[in-house]
N, C-alpha and C positions, 0 to 999 in steps of 0.2 A: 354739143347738145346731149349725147351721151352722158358725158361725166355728170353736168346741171340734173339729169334727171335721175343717175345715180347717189347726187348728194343729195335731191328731194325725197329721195325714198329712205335713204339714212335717218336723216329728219324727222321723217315720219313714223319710222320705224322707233326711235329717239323718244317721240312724242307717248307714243301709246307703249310705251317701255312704263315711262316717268306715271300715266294713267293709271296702268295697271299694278302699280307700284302704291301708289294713293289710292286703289280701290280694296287693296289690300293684300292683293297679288305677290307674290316674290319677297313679300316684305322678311318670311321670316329669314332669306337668305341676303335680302339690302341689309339684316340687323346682324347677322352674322359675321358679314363681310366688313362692317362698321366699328365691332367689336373686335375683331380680327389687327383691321388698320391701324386701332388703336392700342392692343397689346405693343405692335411690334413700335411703333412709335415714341413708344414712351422713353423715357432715358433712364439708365439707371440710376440707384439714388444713391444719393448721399448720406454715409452711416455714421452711428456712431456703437464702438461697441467696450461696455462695462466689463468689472469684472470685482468682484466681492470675496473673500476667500482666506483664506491660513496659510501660511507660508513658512517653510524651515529658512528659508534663504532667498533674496532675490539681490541681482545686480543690475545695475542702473549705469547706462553708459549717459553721461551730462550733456545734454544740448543746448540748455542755457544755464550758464551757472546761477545768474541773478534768483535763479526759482529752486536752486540745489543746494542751498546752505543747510547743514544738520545744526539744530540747536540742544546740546545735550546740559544738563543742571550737572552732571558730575558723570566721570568717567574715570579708564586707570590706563594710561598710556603703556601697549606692554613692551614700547622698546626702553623707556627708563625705567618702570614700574612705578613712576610718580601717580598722586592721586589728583587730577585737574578737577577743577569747577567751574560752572556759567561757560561752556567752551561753546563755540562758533565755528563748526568745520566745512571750507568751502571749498569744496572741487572747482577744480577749471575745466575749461570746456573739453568734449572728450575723455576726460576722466570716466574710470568706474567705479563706480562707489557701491558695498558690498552690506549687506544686513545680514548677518546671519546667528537664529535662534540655536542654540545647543538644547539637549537635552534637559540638560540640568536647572533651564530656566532665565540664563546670563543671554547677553544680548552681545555681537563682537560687530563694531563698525569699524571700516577699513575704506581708505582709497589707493584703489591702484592708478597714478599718475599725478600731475605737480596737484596743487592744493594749497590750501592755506589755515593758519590754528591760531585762535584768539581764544584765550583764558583768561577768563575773573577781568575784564575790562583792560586788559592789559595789550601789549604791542601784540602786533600779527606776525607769526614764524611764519615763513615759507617752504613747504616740503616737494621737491624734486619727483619722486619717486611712489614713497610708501607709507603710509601711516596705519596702524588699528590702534582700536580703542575700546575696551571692553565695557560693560556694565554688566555687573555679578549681585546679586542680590545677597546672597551667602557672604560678600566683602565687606564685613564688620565696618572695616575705617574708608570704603569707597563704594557705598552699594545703595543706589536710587531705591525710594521707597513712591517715588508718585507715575504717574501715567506721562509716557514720553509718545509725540507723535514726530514723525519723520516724515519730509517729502518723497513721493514716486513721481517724479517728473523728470521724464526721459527716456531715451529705448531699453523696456525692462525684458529678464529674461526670469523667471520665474519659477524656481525649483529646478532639482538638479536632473540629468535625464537619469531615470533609474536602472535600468538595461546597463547604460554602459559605466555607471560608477560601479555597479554590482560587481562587474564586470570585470573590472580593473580592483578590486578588494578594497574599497574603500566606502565610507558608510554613508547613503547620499543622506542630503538635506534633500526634503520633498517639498512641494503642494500636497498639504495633508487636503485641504478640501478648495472646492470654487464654484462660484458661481457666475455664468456668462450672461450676459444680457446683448441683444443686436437690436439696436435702434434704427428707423430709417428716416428721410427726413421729405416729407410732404413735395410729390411735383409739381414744380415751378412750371413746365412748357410739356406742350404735345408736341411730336415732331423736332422739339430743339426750336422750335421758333414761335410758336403760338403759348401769349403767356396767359397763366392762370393767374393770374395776380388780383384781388378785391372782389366784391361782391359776397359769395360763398365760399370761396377759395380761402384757404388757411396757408399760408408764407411760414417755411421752414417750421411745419409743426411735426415734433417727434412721437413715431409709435414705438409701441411694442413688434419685434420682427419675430425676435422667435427669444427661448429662452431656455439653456441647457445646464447640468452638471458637469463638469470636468473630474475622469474618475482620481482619486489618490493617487501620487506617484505620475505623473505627466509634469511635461514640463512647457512653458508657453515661451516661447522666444523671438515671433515674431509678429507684429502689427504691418498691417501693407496698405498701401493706396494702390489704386486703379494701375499706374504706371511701375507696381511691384516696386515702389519707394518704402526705405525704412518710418515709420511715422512714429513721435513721440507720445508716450502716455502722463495721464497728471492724475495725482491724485496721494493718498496718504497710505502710510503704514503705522499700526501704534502697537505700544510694546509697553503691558502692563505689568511690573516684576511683582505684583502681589499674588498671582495666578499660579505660577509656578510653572505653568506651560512651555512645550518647546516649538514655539510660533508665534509670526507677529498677524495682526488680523486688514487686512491689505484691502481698499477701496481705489478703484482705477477707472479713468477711463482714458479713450484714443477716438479718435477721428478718422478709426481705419475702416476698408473696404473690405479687408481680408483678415483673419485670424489664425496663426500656425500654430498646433499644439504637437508635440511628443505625446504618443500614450504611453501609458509604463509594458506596454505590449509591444514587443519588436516586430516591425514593417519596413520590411526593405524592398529595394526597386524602386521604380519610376511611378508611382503609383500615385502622386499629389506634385510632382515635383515643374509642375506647370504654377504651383500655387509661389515659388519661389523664388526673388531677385537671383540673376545669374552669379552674383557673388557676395557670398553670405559674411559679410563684414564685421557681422552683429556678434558675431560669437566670442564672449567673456572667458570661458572657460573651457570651452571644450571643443571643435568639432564637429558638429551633428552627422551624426553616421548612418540614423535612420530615416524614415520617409517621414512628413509630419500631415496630420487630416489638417484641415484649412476647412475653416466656418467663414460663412460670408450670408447676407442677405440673397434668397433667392425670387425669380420674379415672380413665383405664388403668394409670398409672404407679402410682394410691394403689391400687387394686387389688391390681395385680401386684408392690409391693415393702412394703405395710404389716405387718410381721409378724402382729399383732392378727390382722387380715385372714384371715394364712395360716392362722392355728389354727383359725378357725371355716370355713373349707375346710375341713380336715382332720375336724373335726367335721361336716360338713353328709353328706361324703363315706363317713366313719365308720357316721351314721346314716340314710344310702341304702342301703350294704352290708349293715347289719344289716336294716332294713326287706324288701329283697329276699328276704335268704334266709329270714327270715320268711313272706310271703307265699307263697314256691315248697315252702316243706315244709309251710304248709298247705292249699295245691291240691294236694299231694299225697295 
């Protein structure tokens, strides 16, 4: 009998909770608590992040050849010194294939590993090892006069770190300039199991998350997923020999969660190194010796630009307003 009339009193207690709740009572800590539930609930999103920019040099390790073929109108092989034409150079998987602008305005493409070379419609060579390839605008009898685009599809590592070329007496290729873009992509579920799906709900719609400079002289070398996987990028580089510049002008993007940059400022210790796969396999040419900042979407940004997001604001705020005026016309 005890217990039955301590669970009627629970009940009751229960009752005139939920009352006082609807009369307007507690409400603004029931919308608190609501809002609260809902932060932590949410999932994190799914990104994607760009990247726009100048480039002395970048290297591209191939994860699908199919998407990694270079199509150049004319070049000058510098282990014959022959002048090719119409060529077709195809890395194999794993391959690294290297762009890099000189000074002077010439362009030097290179694979390091097997590959493949089709000239003027002719038979395909296979190469084992090594090839470069120049385009010099100054070369009278082999120098491109139109606008060459190249693919960036694959894990790219972009400009050289400058700390430690400096370092070593040698003259990096940089990231003369860039620009970052972090996209997020609209929540599907509350909880992980309540779906937003139709009605108001917008299905993988991309925002604005944030959007930064990357200063000169940094170097970007890694894209990451959730599970600190290496993730590939796609996207072009093009290399105008009328400009005379030493840079190609570089459009990217990746489907990463995390972003690693080198600043041309030395930072060492442990200091980001949470942002990093335990074993840095990505590295083309050098080691990374220093710590690197890592950009990533954070949850003020998913908040504050998710549309999903904004509608159940609108809803949360919808039915507070209504709740209130509820409760004040019947304390009246």
């Amino acid at each position: 009998m005890r217990r039955l009339k301590k669970f009627g009193h629970r009940l009751v207690t229960v009752s005139r909770s939920l009352k006082d709740i609807m009369r307007g009572r507690y409400f603004s800590l029931t919308l608190l608590l609501i809002i609260v539930f809902l932060v932590i609930s949410i999932p994190s999103p799914r990104t994607m992040i760009s990247i726009k920019g100048v480039t002395e040099t970048v290297a591209i390790r191939v994860s699908n050849p199919f998407s990694a073929t270079v199509k150049l109108p004319v070049a000058r092989d510098m282990d014959t010194g022959r002048c090719l034409e119409d060529i077709l150079l195809s890395p194999k998987l794993d391959s690294t294939v290297y762009y890099d602008f000189t000074r002077t305005g010439a362009l030097a493409v290179s694979v390091d590993g097997p590959s493949s070379l089709r000239v003027d419609m002719g038979a395909v060579v296979a190469y084992e090892n090594y090839i470069r390839l120049i385009i010099d605008p100054s070369d009278a009898e082999c120098g491109a006069s139109e606008p060459i685009r190249m693919p960036l599809n694959g894990h790219l590592q972009i400009g050289d770190q400058l700390f430690n070329q400096t370092a070593q007496g040698e003259t990096p290729r940089v990231l003369k300039s860039g620009e970052v873009s972090v996209f997020g992509r609209s929540s599907q579920r509350i909880m992980y199991i309540v779906p937003m799906i139709g009605g108001p709900f917008e299905a993988n719609s991309l925002y604005l998350a944030s959007q930064f400079s990357i200063p000169a002289g940094s170097q970007i070398s890694y894209a990451l997923d959730r599970q600190r996987n290496f993730v590939p990028w796609w996207g072009f580089i093009d290399f105008d020999p009328n400009t005379q510049q030493s840079g190609g002008v570089m459009n990217a993007a990746t489907n990463a969660d995390a972003l690693a940059v080198f600043a041309p400022t030395p930072m060492v210790g442990d200091v980001s190194k949470h942002c990093l796969p335990a074993e840095l396999s990505l590295s083309v040419r050098s080691a990374p010796s220093l710590s690197p900042d890592c950009f990533s979407i954070d949850l003020a940004a998913q908040l504050a630009g998710d549309p999903n997001l904004r509608k159940i604001y609108i809803f949360l705020l919808t039915g507070a307003a209504l709740v209130t005026f509820i409760g004040y016309w019947r304390l009246k």
